[in-house]
C-alpha positions as CSV (number, residue, x, y, z in Angstrom):
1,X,-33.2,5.4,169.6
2,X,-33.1,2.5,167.6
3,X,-30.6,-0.5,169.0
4,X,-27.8,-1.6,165.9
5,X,-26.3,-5.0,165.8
6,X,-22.7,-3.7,166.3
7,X,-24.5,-2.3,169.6
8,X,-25.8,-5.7,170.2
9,X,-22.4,-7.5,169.6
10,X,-20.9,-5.4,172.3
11,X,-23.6,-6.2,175.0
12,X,-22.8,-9.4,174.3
13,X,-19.2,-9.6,174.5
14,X,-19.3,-7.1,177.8
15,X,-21.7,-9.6,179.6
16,X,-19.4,-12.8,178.9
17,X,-16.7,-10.8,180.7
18,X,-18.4,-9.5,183.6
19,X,-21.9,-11.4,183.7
20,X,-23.9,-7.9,185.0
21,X,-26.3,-6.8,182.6
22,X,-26.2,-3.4,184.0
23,X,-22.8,-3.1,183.2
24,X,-22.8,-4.5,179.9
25,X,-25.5,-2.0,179.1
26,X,-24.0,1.0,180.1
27,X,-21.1,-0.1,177.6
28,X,-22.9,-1.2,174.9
29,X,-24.9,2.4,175.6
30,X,-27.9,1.4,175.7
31,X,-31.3,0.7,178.3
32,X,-30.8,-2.0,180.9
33,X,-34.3,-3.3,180.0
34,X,-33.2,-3.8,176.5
35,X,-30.6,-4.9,177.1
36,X,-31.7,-8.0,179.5
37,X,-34.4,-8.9,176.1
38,X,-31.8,-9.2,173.7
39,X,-29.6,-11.3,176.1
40,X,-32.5,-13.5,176.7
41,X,-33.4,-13.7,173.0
42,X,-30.0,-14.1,171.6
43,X,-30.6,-12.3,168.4
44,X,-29.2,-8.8,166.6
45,X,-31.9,-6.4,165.7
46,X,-31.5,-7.6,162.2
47,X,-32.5,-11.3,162.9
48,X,-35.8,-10.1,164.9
49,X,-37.4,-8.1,161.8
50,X,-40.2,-9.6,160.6
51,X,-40.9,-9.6,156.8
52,X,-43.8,-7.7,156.6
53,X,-46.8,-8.6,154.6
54,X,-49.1,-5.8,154.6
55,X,-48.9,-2.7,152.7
56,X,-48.7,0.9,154.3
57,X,-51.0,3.0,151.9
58,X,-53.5,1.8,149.4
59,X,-52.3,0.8,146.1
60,X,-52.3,3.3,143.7
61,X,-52.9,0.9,140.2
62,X,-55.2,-2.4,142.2
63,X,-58.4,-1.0,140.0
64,X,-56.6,-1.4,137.0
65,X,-53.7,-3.7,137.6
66,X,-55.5,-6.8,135.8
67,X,-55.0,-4.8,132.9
68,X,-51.2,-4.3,132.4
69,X,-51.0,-7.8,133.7
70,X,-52.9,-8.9,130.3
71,X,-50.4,-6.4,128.3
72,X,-47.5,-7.9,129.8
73,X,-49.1,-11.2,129.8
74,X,-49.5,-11.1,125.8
75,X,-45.9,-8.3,125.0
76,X,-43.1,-9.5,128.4
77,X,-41.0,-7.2,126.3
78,X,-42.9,-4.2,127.2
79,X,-41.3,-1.5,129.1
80,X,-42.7,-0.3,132.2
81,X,-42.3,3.5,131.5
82,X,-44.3,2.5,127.3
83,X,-47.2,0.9,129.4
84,X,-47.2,3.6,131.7
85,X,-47.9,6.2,129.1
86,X,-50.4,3.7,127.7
87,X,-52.2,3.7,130.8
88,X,-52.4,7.5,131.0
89,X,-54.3,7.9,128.0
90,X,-56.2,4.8,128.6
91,X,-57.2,6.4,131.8
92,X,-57.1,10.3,131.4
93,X,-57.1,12.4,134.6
94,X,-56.6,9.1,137.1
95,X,-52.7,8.8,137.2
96,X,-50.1,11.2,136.3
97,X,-46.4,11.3,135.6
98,X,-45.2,11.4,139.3
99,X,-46.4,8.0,139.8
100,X,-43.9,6.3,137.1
101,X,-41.1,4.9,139.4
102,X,-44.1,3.2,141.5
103,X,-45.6,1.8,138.1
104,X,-41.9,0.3,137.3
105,X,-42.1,-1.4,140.4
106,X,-44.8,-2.8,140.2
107,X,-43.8,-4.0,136.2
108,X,-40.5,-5.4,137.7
109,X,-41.6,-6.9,140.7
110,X,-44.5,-8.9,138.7
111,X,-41.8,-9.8,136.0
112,X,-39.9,-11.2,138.7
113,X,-43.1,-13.2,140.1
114,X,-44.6,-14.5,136.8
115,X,-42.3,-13.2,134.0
116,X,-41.1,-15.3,131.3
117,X,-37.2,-17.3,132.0
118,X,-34.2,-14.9,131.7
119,X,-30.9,-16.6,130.5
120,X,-28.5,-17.3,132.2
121,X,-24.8,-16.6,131.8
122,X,-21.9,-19.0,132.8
123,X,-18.7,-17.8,134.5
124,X,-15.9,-19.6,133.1
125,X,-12.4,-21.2,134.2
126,X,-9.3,-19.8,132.4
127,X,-6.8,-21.9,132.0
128,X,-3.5,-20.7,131.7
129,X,-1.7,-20.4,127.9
130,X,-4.8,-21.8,126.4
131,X,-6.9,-18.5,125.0
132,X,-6.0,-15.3,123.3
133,X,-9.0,-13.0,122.1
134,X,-8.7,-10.5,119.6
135,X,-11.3,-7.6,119.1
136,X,-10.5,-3.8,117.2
137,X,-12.3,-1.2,119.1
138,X,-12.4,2.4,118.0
139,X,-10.5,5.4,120.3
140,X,-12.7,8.6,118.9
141,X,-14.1,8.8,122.1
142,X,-10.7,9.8,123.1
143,X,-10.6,13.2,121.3
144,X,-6.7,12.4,119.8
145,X,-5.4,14.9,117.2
146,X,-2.3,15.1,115.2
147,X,-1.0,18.3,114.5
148,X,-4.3,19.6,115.4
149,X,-6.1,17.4,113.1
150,X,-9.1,14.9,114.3
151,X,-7.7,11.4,114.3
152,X,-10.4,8.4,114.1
153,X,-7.8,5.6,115.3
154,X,-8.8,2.2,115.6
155,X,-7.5,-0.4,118.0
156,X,-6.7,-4.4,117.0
157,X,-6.7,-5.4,120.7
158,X,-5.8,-8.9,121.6
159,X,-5.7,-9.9,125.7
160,X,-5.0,-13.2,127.3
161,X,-7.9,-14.3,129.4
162,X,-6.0,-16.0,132.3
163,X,-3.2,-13.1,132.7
164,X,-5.1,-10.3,131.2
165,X,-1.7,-9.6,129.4
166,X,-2.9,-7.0,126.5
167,X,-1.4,-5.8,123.3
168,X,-2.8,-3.6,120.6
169,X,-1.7,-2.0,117.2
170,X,-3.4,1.4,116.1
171,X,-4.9,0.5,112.0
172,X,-7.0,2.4,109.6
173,X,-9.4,-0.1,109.1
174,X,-11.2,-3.5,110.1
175,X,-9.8,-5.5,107.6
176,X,-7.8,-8.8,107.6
177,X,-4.1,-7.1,106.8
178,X,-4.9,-4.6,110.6
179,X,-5.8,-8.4,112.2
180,X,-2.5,-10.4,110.8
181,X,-0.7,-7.3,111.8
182,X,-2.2,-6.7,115.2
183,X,-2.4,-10.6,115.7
184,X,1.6,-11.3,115.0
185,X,2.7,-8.0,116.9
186,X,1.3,-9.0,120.5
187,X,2.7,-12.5,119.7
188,X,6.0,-11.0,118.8
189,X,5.6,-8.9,122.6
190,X,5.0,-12.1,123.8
191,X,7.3,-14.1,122.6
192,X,5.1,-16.9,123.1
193,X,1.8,-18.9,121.2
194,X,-1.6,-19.5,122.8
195,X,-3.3,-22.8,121.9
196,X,-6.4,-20.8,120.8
197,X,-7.2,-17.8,119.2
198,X,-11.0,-16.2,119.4
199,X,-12.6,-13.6,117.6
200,X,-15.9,-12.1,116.7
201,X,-17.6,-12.6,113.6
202,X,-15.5,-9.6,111.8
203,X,-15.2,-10.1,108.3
204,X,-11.5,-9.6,108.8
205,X,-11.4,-13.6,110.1
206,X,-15.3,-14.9,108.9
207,X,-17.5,-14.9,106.3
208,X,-21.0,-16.0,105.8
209,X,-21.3,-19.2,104.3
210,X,-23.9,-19.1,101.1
211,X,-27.1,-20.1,101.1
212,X,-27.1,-20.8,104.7
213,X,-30.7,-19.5,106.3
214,X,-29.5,-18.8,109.9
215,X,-26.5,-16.3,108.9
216,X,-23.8,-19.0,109.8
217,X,-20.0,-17.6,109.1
218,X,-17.5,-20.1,108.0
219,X,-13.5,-18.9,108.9
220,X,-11.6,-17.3,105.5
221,X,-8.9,-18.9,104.2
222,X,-6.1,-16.5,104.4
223,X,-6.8,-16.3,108.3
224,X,-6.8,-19.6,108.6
225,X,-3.7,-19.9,107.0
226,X,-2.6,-17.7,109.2
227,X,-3.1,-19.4,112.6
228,X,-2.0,-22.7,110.8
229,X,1.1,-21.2,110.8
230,X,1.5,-19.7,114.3
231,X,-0.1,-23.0,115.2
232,X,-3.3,-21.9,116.9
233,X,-6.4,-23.0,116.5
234,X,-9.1,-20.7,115.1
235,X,-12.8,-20.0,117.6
236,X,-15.4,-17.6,116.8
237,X,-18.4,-16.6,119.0
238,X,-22.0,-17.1,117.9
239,X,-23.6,-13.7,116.2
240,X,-25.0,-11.1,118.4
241,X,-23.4,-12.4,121.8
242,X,-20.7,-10.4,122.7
243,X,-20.1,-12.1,126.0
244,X,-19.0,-14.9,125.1
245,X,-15.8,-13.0,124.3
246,X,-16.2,-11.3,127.8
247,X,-12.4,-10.5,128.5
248,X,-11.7,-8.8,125.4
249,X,-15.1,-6.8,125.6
250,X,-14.4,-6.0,129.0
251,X,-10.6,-5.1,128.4
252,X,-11.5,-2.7,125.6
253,X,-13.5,-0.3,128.1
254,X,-10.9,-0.9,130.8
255,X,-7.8,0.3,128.6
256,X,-9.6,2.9,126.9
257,X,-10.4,4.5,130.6
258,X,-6.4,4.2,131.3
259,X,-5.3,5.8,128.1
260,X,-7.6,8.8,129.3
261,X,-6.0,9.1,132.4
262,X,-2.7,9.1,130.7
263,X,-3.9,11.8,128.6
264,X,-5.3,13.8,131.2
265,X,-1.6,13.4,133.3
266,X,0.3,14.1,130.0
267,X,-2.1,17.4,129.8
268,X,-2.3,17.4,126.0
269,X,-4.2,15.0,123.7
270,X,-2.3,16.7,120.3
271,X,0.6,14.7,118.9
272,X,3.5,15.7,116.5
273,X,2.5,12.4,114.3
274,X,1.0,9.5,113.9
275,X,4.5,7.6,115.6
276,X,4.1,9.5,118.6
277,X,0.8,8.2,119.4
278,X,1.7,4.6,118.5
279,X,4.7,4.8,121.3
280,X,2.4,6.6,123.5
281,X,0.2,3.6,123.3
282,X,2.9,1.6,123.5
283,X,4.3,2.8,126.7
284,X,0.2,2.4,128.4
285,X,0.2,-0.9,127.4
286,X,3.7,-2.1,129.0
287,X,2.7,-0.1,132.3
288,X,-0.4,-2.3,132.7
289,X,1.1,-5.6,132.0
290,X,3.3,-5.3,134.8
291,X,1.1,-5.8,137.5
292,X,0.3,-9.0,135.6
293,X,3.9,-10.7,135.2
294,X,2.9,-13.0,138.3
295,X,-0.2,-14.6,135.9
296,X,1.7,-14.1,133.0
297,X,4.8,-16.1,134.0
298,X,2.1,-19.2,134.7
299,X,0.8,-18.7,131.0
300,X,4.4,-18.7,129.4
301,X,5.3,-22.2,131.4
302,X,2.8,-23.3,129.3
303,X,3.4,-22.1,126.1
304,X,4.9,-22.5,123.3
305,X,8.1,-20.1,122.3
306,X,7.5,-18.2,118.9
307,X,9.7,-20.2,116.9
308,X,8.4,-19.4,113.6
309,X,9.2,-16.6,110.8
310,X,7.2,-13.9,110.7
311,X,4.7,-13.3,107.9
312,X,5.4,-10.2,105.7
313,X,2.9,-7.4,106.5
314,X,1.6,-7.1,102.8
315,X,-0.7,-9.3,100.5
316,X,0.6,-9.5,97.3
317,X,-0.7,-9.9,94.2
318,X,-0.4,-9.5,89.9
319,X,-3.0,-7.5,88.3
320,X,-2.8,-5.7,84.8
321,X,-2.9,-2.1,84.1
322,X,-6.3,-1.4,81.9
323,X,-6.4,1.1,78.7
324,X,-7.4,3.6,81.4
325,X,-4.2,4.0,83.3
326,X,-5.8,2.0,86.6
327,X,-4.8,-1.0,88.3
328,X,-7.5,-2.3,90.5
329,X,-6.3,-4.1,93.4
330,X,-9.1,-5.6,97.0
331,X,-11.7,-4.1,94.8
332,X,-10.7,-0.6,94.6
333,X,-9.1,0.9,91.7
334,X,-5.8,3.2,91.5
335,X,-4.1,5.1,88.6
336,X,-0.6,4.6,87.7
337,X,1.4,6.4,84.6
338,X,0.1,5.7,81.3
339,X,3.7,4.1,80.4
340,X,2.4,1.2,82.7
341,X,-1.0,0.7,80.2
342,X,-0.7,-3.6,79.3
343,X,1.9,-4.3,81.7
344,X,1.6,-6.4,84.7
345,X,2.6,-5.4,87.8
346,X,2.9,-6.6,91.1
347,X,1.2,-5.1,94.1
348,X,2.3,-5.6,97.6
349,X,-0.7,-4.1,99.8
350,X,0.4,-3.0,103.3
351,X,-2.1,-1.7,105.9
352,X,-1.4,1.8,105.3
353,X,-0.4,1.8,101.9
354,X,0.0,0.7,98.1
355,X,3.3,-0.6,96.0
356,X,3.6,-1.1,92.7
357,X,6.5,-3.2,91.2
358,X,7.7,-3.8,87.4
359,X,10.1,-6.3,87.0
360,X,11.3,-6.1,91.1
361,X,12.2,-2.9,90.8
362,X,9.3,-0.4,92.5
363,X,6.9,2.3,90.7
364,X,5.1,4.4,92.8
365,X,3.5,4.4,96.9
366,X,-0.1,5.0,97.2
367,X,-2.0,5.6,100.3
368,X,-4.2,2.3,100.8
369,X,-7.7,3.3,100.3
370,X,-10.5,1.9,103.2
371,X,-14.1,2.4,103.9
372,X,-16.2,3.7,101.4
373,X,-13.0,5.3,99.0
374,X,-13.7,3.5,96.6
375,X,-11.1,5.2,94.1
376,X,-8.0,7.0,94.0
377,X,-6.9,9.1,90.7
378,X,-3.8,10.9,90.3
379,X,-4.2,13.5,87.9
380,X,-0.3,13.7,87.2
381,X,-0.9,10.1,85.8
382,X,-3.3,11.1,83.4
383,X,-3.3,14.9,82.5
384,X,-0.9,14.8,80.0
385,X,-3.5,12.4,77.5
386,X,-6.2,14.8,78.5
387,X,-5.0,18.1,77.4
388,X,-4.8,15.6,74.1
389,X,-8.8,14.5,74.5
390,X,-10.5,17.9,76.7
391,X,-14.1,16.4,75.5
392,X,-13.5,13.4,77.8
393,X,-13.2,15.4,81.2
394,X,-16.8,16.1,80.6
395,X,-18.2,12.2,80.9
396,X,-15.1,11.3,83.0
397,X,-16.0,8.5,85.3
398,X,-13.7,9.5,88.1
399,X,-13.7,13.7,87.6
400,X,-14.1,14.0,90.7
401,X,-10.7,12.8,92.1
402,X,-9.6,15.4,89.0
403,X,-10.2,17.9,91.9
404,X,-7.2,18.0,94.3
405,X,-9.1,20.6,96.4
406,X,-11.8,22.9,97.2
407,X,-9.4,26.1,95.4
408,X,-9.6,24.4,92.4
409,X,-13.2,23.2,92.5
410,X,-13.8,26.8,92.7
411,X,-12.0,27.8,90.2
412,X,-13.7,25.6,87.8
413,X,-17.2,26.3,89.2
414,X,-16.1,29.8,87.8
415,X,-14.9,29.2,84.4
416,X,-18.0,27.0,83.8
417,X,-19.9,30.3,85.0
418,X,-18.3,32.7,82.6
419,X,-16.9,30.5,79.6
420,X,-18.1,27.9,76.9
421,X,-18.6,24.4,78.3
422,X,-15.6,23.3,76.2
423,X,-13.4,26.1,76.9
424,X,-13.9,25.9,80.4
425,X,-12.9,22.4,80.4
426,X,-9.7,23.3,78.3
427,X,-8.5,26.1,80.5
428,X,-8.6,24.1,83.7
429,X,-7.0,21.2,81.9
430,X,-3.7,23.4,81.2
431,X,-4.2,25.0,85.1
432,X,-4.1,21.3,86.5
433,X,-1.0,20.2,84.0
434,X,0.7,23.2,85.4
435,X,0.1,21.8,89.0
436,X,1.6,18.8,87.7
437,X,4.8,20.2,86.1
438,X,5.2,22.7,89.1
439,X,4.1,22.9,92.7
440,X,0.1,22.3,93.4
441,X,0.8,25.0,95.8
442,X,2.1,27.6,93.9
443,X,-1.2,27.0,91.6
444,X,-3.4,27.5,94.5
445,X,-1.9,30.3,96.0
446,X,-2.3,31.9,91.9
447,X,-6.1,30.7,92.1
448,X,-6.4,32.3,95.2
449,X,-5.3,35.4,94.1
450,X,-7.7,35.8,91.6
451,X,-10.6,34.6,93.8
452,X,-10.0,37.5,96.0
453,X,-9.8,39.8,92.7
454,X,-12.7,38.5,91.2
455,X,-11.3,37.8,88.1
456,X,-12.0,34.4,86.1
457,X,-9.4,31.8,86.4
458,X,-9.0,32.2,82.5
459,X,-5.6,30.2,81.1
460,X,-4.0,33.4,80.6
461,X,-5.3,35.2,83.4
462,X,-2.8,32.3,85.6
463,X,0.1,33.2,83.6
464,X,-0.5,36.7,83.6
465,X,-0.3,36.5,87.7
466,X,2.1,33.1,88.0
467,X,5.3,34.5,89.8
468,X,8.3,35.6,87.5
469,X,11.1,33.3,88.9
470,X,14.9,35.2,88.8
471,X,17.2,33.2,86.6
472,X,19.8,31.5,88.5
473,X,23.0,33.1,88.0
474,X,26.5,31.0,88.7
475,X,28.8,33.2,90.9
476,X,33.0,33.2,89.4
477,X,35.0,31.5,91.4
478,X,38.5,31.9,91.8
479,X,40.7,29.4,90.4
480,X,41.7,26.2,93.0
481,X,45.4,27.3,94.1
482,X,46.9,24.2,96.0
483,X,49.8,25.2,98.1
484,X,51.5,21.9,99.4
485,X,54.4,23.5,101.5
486,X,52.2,23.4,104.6
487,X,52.0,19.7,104.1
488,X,55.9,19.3,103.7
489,X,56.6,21.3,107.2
490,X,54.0,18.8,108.8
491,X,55.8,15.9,107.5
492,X,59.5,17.4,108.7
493,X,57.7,17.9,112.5
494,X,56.5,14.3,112.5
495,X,59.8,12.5,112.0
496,X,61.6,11.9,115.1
């Protein structure tokens, strides 16, 4: 049986008591011959194993080693299971596949012999109150719904590296309004400003700087405006290294591994509404900072308090409304009523969504579009001039958006099918101006109907089956009879 250091280390200590080696080997279980070598050596098991330098079967690869050392020699970047395969069909019949973790070996032992440099990372000293990092990291992974619908939420995630105090905002997008936003609501949680603020090179905060060969990003303006004001000072990392905004890499994984527990305790990953998430997350994030408040407390002796106001959580701007009915506002374009055409308006765009303003006084709310949307129509804003011109639906530029969904797609798809080009454009012109003057719904449930029959969606074919509505009728009422003697025998019991 093989003697173990802990084994050792209790001869030892027996034999300083007592000084008998027979005793000290009984207790230390072991043979009284072994026992007197290792007290005369003075050494554990562990310190008397000799490196060895021989090898215990033949090597499988020495006739043909000298040749992946030339491929590795001339590619380092090759992998070891690549030049494996490589040597297979270089060599048909002498290796096979079971041999692969002993060819690895060999690759990684030689790269760690003769390979080229590897770089080397440097751990860093936080300071407190100094840096605040700032990533958005996406929470699909997560499997959230609301009301039963997929939700794609993204994170703007911002950490302090001493304390690891985190805060995060659920957005839509990447873009600079989710970064302001995220940015000023973990300093408003804080209550307190960091000297520096670091981010990636997200186009949210950076942007490449023209003509510059090496792909060099310069800060935008708006962002920096925006730590000017907060009074931190703007960092980015270099392209392509991700560690050298470690924390907030690092942190991003961590939380996301928390809110799945959470999920997993809370038994149900569906929420009622978008809100509900946003305090669920909420509620995550103030449960892990309070095993930091020891850290934290060093980082807020050291800051400074958020004394500043608070920026609004729009970008505004004046654009004009073309002889199309759009406004285009960050490069997308929206529709707005045709009694706007040659005004000016003034656009406040939120995160989430889209105002319109005339002379202070506010128009209309549209969903802000993101990603590749790169349009947004209303057909209530325009129907009414196309029943008035049917041969421009044909050519329209944006007919698709005229499709508010798949029911009425259909149902076009059928008049084209039975009916002249033009008169299948007219008819589902009048069909969508009666979703406009009525309920879409009540329109789709009509199209529905005569899906199912198989009849053509024909103009008159939707009024033949649109639901008769029962006129409202005003029920008599009796004439108001006031009776005040109730209010006179009150009166007489009140006085004393």
């Amino acid at each position: 049986m093989r003697v173990t250091d802990r084994q050792v280390r209790k001869l030892f200590m027996e034999y300083q008591k007592s000084g008998k080696i027979q005793m000290a080997a009984i207790k230390a279980g072991m043979n009284r011959d072994t026992a007197a070598d290792y007290i005369g050596n003075g050494q554990l098991p562990s310190e008397r194993v000799a490196e060895r330098d021989w090898r215990t079967r033949q090597d499988p690869f020495a006739t043909h080693w000298a040749e992946a050392e030339a491929m590795l020699t001339a590619a380092p970047e090759l992998e070891g299971k690549a030049l494996f395969e490589w040597f297979i069909e270089r060599h048909d019949g002498q290796y096979d596949e079971g041999q692969l973790r002993t060819f690895q070996r060999h690759v990684r032992r030689w790269r760690a012999l003769h390979g080229p440099e590897k770089e080397v990372y440097f751990q860093q000293e936080h300071r407190p109150g100094i840096r605040m990092e700032t990533d958005f990291t996406c929470l699909k992974s997560l499997g959230v719904t609301i009301r039963r619908d997929a939700s794609e939420p993204l994170l703007c995630h911002s950490v302090l590296t001493y304390s690891n105090w985190q805060w995060g905002t659920l957005c839509q997008s990447e873009s600079f309004l989710s970064l302001r936003k995220g940015l000023q609501a973990a300093l408003v949680q804080l209550g307190h400003v960091p000297a520096e603020h670091w981010t990636d090179n997200t186009t949210a905060a950076t942007h490449k700087l023209g003509g510059d060969e090496h792909g060099c990003r310069g800060f935008n303006g708006s962002y920096v405006q925006v730590t000017e004001h907060f009074g931190m000072d703007p960092h980015t990392i270099n392209r392509a290294e991700p560690h050298e905004n470690g924390d907030i890499e690092s942190a991003n994984g961590a939380f996301k591994r928390r809110i799945e527990q959470h999920l997993l305790l809370r038994g149900n990953r569906d929420f009622d509404a978008q809100e509900c998430f946003r305090r669920f997350i909420e509620d995550v994030f103030h449960k892990a900072n309070r095993s930091r408040q020891k850290r934290l407390a060093e980082e807020l002796a050291v800051m400074r308090p958020l004394c500043v106001a608070l920026l609004p959580e729009y970008v505004e701007e004046d654009v004009s409304v073309s002889r199309w009915s759009t406004v285009q506002t960050d490069r997308r374009v929206y529709s707005v009523p045709s009694r706007l055409i040659g005004e000016t308006l003034r656009v406040r765009r939120y995160e989430e969504h889209v105002e319109v303003y005339l002379s202070g006084v506010r128009q209309l709310v549209m969903p802000r579009l993101t990603g590749d949307q790169k349009h947004s129509i209303n057909y209530r804003d325009i129907i009414g001039w196309l029943i008035r011109k049917p041969g421009a639906f044909a050519q329209y530029r944006f007919r698709a958006d005229l499709f508010p969904s798949m029911i009425f797609r259909r149902a076009f798809d059928r008049l084209c099918r039975d009916c002249a080009p033009r008169t299948a454009d007219l008819d589902y012109l009048r069909i969508l101006r009666q979703a406009a003057q009525t309920m879409e719904s009540d329109v789709e449930r009509v199209l529905q109907e005569l899906e199912e029959r198989n009849i053509c969606p024909r103009w008159a074919a939707v009024q033949e089956f649109w639901p008769q509505t029962q006129p409202i009728t005003v029920p008599d009422l009796m004439p108001l009879t006031v009776e005040l003697d109730s209010y006179d025998t009150l009166l007489q019991e009140a006085q004393p």
